[in-house]
Each structure stands twice: as C-alpha cells, then as structure tokens.
N, C-alpha and C positions, 0 to 999 in steps of 0.2 A: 549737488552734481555727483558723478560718478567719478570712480577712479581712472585715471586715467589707462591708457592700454599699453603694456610695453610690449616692444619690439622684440622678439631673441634674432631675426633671421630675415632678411629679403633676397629675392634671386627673381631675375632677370634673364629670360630666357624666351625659344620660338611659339611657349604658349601663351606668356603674357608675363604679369608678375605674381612672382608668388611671398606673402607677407607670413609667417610664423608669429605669434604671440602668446604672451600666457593668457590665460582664460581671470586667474583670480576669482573664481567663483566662488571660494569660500571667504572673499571678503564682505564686511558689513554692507547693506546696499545693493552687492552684486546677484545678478538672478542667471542661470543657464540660458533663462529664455532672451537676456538683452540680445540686440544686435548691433552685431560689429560690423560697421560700413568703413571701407576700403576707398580710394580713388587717386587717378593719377590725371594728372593736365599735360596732354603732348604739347610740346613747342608751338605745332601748328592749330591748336588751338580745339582739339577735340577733348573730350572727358570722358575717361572711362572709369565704371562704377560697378564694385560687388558689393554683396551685401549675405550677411549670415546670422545663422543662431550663433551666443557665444561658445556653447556647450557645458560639456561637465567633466572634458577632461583636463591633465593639467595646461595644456596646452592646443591650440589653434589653427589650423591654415587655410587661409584665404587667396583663391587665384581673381586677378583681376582680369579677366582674359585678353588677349591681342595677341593675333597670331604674328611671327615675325617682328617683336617690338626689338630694339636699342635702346637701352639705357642713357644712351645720348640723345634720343627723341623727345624723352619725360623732362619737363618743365619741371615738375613736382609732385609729391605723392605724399599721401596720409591717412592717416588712420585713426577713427574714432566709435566710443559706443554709444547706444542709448538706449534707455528703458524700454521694458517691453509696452509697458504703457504711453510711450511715447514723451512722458512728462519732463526726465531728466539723461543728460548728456553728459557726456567726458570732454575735458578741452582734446583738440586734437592735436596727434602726435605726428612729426615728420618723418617721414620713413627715406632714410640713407641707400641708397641703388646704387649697387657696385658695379663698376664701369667697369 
C-alpha cells in the first residue's frame, strides 16, 4: 500500500473545503502522478468528490467544492491516495473541519 497522506491544513469556507497536504513524493513508492481523492458526506446525505494529480511540489491543495458549505453540514471528510496504476492505495485519513 501507499503512504498514507497527511493533513497540514483544512478550511471551510463559501467555496467548499479546502484540504492542504504534503505531497511525500520523494518517498519510496510514491509517484507525482498518484491521485489524491478528497470527499466529504453532508448530513443530508449527499457526497462531494475531488480528485488530483499528487504533484511534485512539497506540498498540496485540494478544493472540494460547494458553494456556501457549514462546517456543521459535513457528517465527515477524508482523504486518500492511489496509484497511478490504479493497483495500490493509502488507508484513509480523517480530515478535522474547524467549526
């Protein structure tokens, strides 16, 4: 499996959420080209979904968009990578949204 992805940053605001992380691209394993998939579950039961190249710099950011979201709407939110080949995955990581 992959490394997992850490977190440095989330923020919650009128255009959705925004996730910061490190990339870790020079670790064993890791490629620029994996993709970091993001997602959050509202309360009411909808899912919202981004998705990106990891890149190559030291660092990440991913918007999941929703215009006018609350932090108090989101059930939950996470964050995971996976190969480019599709073969191998990171467990996923919870991502903390400040109220």
């Amino acid at each position: 499996s992959l490394p997992v992805v850490k977190v440095v940053e989330s923020v919650v605001d009128d255009q959705g959420i925004t996730v910061t992380y490190e990339t870790n691209f020079s670790l064993p394993k890791v490629s620029t080209k994996d993709e970091v998939i993001a997602f959050a579950k509202k309360k009411d039961g909808e899912l919202l979904v981004n998705r990106q190249l990891r890149g190559a710099e030291t660092t990440g950011t991913l918007l999941i968009p929703e215009t006018n979201l609350n932090a108090d709407d989101v059930a939950c939110c996470y964050i995971f990578v996976r190969s480019a080949d599709v073969k191998k995955a990171s467990n996923s990581v919870f991502i903390a949204l400040n109220k």
